[in-house]
C-alpha positions as CSV (number, residue, x, y, z in Angstrom):
1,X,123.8,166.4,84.2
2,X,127.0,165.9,85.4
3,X,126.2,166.1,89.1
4,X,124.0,163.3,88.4
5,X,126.5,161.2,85.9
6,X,128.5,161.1,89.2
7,X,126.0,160.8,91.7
8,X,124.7,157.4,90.0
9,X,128.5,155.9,89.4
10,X,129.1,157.0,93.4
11,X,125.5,155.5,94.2
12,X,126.8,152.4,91.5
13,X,130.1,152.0,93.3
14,X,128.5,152.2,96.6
15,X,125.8,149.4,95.6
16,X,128.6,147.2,94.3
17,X,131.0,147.5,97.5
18,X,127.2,146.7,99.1
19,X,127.2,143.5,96.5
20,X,130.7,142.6,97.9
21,X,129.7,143.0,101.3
22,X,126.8,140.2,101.3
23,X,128.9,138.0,98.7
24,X,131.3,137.6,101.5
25,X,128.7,137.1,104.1
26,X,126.9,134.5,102.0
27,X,130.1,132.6,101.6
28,X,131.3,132.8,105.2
29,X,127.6,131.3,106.0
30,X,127.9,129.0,103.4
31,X,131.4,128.0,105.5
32,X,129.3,128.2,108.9
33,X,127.0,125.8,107.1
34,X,129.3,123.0,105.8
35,X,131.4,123.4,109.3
36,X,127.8,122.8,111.3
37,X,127.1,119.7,108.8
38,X,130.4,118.0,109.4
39,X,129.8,118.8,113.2
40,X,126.5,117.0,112.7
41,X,127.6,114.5,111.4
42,X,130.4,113.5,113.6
43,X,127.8,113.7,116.4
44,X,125.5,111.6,114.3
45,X,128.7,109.1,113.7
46,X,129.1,109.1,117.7
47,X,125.6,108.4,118.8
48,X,125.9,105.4,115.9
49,X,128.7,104.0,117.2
50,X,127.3,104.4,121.1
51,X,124.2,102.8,119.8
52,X,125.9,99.7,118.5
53,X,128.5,99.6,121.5
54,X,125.2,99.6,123.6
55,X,123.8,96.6,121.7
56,X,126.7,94.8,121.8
57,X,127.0,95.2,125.3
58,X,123.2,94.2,125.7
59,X,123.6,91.3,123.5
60,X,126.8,89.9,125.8
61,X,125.0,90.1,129.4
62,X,122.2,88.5,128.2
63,X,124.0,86.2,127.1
64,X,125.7,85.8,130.2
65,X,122.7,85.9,132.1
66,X,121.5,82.7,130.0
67,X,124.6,81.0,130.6
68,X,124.6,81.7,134.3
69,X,120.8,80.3,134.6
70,X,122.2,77.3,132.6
71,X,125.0,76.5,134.7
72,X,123.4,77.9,138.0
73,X,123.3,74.3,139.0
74,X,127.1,73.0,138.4
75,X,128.2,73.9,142.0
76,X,125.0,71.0,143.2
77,X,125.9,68.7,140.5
78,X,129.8,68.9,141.3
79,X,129.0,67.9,145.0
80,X,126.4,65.1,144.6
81,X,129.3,63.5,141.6
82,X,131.0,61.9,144.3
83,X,127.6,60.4,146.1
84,X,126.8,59.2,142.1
85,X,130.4,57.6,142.0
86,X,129.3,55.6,145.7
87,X,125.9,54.8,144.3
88,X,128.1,53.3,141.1
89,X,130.2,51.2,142.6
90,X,127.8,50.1,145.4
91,X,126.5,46.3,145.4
92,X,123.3,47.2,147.4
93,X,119.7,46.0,147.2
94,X,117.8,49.0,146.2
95,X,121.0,51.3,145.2
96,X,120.1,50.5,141.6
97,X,117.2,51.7,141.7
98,X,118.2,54.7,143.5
99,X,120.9,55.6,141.1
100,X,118.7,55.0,138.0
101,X,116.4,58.1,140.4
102,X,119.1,60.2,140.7
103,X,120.7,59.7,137.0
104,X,117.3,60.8,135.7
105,X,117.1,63.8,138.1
106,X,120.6,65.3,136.9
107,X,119.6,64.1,133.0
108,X,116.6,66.7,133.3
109,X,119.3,69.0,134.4
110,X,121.4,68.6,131.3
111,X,124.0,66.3,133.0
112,X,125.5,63.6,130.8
113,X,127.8,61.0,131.5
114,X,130.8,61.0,129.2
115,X,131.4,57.8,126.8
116,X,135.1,57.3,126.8
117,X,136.3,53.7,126.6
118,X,138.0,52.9,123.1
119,X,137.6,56.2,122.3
120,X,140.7,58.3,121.0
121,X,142.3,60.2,123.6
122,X,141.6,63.5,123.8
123,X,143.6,65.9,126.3
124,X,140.9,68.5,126.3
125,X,138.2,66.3,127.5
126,X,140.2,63.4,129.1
127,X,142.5,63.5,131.9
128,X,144.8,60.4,131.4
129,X,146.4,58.6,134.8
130,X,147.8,55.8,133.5
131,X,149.5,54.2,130.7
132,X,149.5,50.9,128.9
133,X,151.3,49.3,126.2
134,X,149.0,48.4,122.9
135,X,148.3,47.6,119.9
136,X,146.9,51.1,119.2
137,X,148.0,54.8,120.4
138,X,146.2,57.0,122.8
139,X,143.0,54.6,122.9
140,X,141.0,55.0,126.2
141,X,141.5,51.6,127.7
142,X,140.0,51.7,131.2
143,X,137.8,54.3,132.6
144,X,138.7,54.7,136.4
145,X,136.1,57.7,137.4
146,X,133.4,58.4,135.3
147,X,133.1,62.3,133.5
148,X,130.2,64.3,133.1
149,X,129.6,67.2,131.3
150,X,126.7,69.8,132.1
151,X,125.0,71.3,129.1
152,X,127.9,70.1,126.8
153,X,130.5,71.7,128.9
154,X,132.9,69.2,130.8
155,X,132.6,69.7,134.4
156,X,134.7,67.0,135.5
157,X,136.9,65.0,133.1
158,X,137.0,61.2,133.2
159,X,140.1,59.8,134.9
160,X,141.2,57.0,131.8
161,X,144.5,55.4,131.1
162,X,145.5,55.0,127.9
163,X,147.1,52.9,125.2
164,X,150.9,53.4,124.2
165,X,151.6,51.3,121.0
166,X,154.5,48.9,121.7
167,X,156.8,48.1,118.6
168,X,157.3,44.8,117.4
169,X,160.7,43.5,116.1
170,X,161.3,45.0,112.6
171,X,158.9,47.6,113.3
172,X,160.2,51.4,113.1
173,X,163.5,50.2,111.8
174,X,165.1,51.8,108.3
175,X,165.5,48.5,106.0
176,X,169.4,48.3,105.1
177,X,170.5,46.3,101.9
């Protein structure tokens, strides 16, 4: 009975180093398994991020293709400005109905004329030539070449001159008593 005393404590010590043996397996898997996870989702956290750079990408040459179609026709407009300018200051039977033509036709193109006279200066739309003394500052005071913008974006600013405020006597001047 003593063989068999030792033969089942062996057989015990055996089964346990056995236990051991497949704890240590089932942890480094578990370590495999968190490792593959994280690798997962790195790649998921890549293809995300690829995604959205893709979209964004999309989303900005489309949008440059609409603004390309929309200003497709600035290079036209820019040349036929100065036969508009003619057209303006000609006195000639018939011109006036010609330009009112030609107006309409760049109109359904989304060219505008620019409204500037007695307007506040404005150095991002206006491109001043001349100034004048006043009773107000930086009022447009004379319009010498018409602006236009296409689509609301100026594509050639008005030539103006512009009001400079003169002081009077007394004005400006610290009052001393």
């Amino acid at each position: 009975m003593k063989d068999s005393l030792e033969q089942n404590t062996e057989q015990q010590i055996e089964m346990e180093k056995q236990i051991e043996e497949i704890a240590k397996q089932i942890e480094q898997i578990a370590l495999e398994k968190e490792k593959i996870a994280k690798e997962r989702d790195e790649w998921k956290d890549r293809f995300l991020r690829k995604a959205a750079d893709f979209d964004n990408w999309r989303k900005i040459l489309e949008k440059e293709k609409e603004e390309a179609v929309k200003y497709s026709s600035e290079k036209i407009i820019m040349d036929l400005l100065p036969f508009l300018d003619s057209l303006n200051k000609a006195n000639v039977a018939g011109a006036e109905n010609l330009l009112k033509q030609l107006k309409s036709i760049l109109e359904k193109h989304g060219l505008r004329e620019m409204k500037c006279l007695n307007e506040p200066f404005d150095p991002y739309i206006h491109e001043a030539v001349g100034v004048v003394d006043g009773d107000k500052e930086n009022i447009v005071v004379e319009e010498i070449q018409k602006g236009y913008m296409l689509h609301g974006k100026v594509i050639r600013p008005p030539k103006v001159i512009v009001s400079k405020k003169v002081m009077k006597d007394g004005e400006g001047e610290n009052n001393r008593n």
